[in-house]
Steps between C-alpha positions, in 0.01 A plus 500: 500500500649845380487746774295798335662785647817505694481512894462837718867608607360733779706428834268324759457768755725543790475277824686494788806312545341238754185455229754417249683248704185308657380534146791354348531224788161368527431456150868335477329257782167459326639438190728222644181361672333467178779425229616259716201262390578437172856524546661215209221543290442615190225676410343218242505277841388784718174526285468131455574444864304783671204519247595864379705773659591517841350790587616530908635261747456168397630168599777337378346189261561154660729390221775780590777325522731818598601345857292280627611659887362839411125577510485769205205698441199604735644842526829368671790699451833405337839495571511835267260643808800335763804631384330870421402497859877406615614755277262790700591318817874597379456837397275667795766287777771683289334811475718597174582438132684116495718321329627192435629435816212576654328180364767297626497669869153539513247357243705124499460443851169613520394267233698234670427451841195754553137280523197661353174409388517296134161485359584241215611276786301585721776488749712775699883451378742687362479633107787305449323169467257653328664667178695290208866422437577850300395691800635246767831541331509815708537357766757255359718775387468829804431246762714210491778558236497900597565558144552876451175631471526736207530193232354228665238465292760420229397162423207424619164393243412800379116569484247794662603393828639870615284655306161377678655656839623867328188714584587636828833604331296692250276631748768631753626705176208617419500765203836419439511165229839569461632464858261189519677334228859554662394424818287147374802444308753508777287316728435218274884401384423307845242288333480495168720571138458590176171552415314385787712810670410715196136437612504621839658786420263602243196377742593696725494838313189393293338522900681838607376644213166385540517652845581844397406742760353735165308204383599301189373306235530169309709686220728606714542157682542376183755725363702459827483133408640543216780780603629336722546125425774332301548268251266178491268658750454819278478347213219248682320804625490696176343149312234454707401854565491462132292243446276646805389796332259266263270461821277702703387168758679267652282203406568530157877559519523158714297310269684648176830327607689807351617634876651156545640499149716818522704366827540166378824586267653670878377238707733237599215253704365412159107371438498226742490712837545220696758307266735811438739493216879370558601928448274588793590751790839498341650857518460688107527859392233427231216308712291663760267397765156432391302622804573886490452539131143355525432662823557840289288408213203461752570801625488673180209284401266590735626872590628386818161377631602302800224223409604486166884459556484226750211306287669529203870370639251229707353372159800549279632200722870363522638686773168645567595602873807712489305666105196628702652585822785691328234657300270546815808683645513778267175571413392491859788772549363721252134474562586502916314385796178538352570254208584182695175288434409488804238229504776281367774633770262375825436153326881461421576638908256207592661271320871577527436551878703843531445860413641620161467862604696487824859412301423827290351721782853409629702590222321803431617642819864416451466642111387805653866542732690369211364802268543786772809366524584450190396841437770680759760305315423684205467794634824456628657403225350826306604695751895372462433528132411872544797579684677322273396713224558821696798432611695423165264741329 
């Protein structure tokens, strides 16, 4: 279907910095809740399996055979949910900007030997026997080899793993994609290479800039997509943006195949999700992740409509989990607070067993610090420049 006029570029108007994060966090959440479902699907099975679209939280269908120890589905939360939620739990006990190092003092022991609540198990444990090898590899690498954490993720499978966890990065940057994308970047060489790495970075501006204190827009999301990232990413990016522009619903852009045909040439996993190719996860300069692409396209699908973006990464399949949550993430940050669905957000708190606006509630306070302080910095650092200036004037 040919979109018959091109989408309004008007920024969404301005919320506060706390919408934008709870916006941004909760849809992450609900979108997690609800991709997870048909997570390993593809969308031919997810019609022939579900009887049509899933259209909110659904159960995972009894011949899932994603792990049989895991109860997906039901609104349950994923391990995307988990590790975002250590990630906050790192940031607002830091109270600052972090680095690499910082996952290895902080967010690997945490994720280790701290118990919480883990609604696919239904069992309180730590995340670590919860998440799969690429992110236990963390703890493999900062935890018992004490590799230096900088390029420790050299390596390791490379896949959306750091990527599904960059939001709060974005969101403690927020209006500044840029500074996101360094500061994603150096925090991820402890997890992940290549273009896993290349993901988080750009993940995590795609989210800062969504959380603009002026308000942006899906153009501009898009264009800082496509600014910022490098080589198989970009070029990932820029095809399926391409081949998004054709739709104006999400149904009909799942069902058409052609989303899913402009990553295939950068995916490595190949067709068989479950079966991936020999090349897979293996570290590239032309492939690219095929979760943040996608994610995008939804986005620029649907205008950023919260619904639409997690629905359409829920239906589109594969990965479904980490597409709409990733999705859910940005468009919840530019359409705030008032966009999380909310009827949707108290069935996936029921079901996951823990608030998903506490964790951002959280962060939003320490983002708030980090900016006033990140704003006397600079005014320091103007000021220096000034005298600078004056005195070899």
């Amino acid at each position: 279907m040919k979109k018959s006029d091109s989408k309004d570029s008007t920024a969404k108007p301005p919320h506060s910095l706390e919408s934008r994060i709870v916006g941004a966090l909760a849809s992450a959440a609900v979108g997690d809740a609800i991709g997870g479902a048909t997570e390993g699907w593809m969308h031919e099975q997810i019609m022939e399996n579900w009887g049509g679209f899933v259209l909110g939280l659904a159960p995972t269908h009894k011949q899932n055979t994603i792990s049989p120890w895991l109860e997906r589905g039901n609104g349950r939360v994923t391990d995307d949910t988990l590790m975002t939620n250590l990630m906050i739990d790192t940031i607002t006990e830091l109270n600052r900007h972090i680095d690499a190092f910082d996952l290895g003092d902080v967010f690997v022991p945490k994720m280790a030997f701290e118990k919480r609540w883990l609604p696919e198990m239904q069992i309180e444990s730590n995340v670590l026997n919860r998440v799969f090898l690429a992110e236990k590899y963390l703890v493999l690498k900062l935890l018992v080899v004490k590799s230096d954490p900088r390029e420790a993720g050299v390596g390791n499978a490379v896949n959306c793993g750091a990527a599904m966890y960059a939001s709060p990065i974005g969101l403690i940057n927020a209006g500044r994609p840029e500074r996101a994308y360094d500061e994603a970047i150096s925090v991820f060489g402890a997890h992940q290479a290549s273009y896993g790495r290349e993901a988080a970075g750009v993940m995590a501006a795609c989210v800062a800039e969504a959380a603009s204190p002026d308000g942006s827009s899906v153009e501009r999301i898009t264009k800082v997509a496509l600014d910022l990232s490098k080589d198989g990413t970009h070029e990932a990016i820029a095809a399926v943006l391409e081949a998004a522009k054709e739709f104006s619903d999400w149904q009909t852009a799942v069902t058409s195949g052609r989303v899913r045909d402009a990553i295939a040439p950068f995916d490595t996993v190949g067709e068989k999700y479950r079966e991936p190719d020999m090349g897979a996860k293996m570290p590239s300069r032309t492939k690219s992740i095929e979760e943040l692409p996608v994610a995008l396209a939804m986005l620029q699908i649907t205008d950023g409509d919260v619904r639409g973006t997690i629905l359409g990464g829920t239906n589109y399949g594969r990965d479904a989990d980490s597409i709409a949550s990733m999705g859910g993430a940005i468009a919840g940050a530019l359409g705030g607070a008032e966009s999380v669905p909310s009827d949707w957000a108290a069935k996936v708190e029921e079901a996951s067993g823990f608030s998903i606006f506490e964790p951002a509630q959280r962060l939003a306070k320490s983002a708030e610090v980090i900016a006033r302080r990140d704003l006397a910095t600079l005014a320091k650092e103007i000021d220096a420049v000034n005298r600078s200036l004056i005195k070899h004037g």
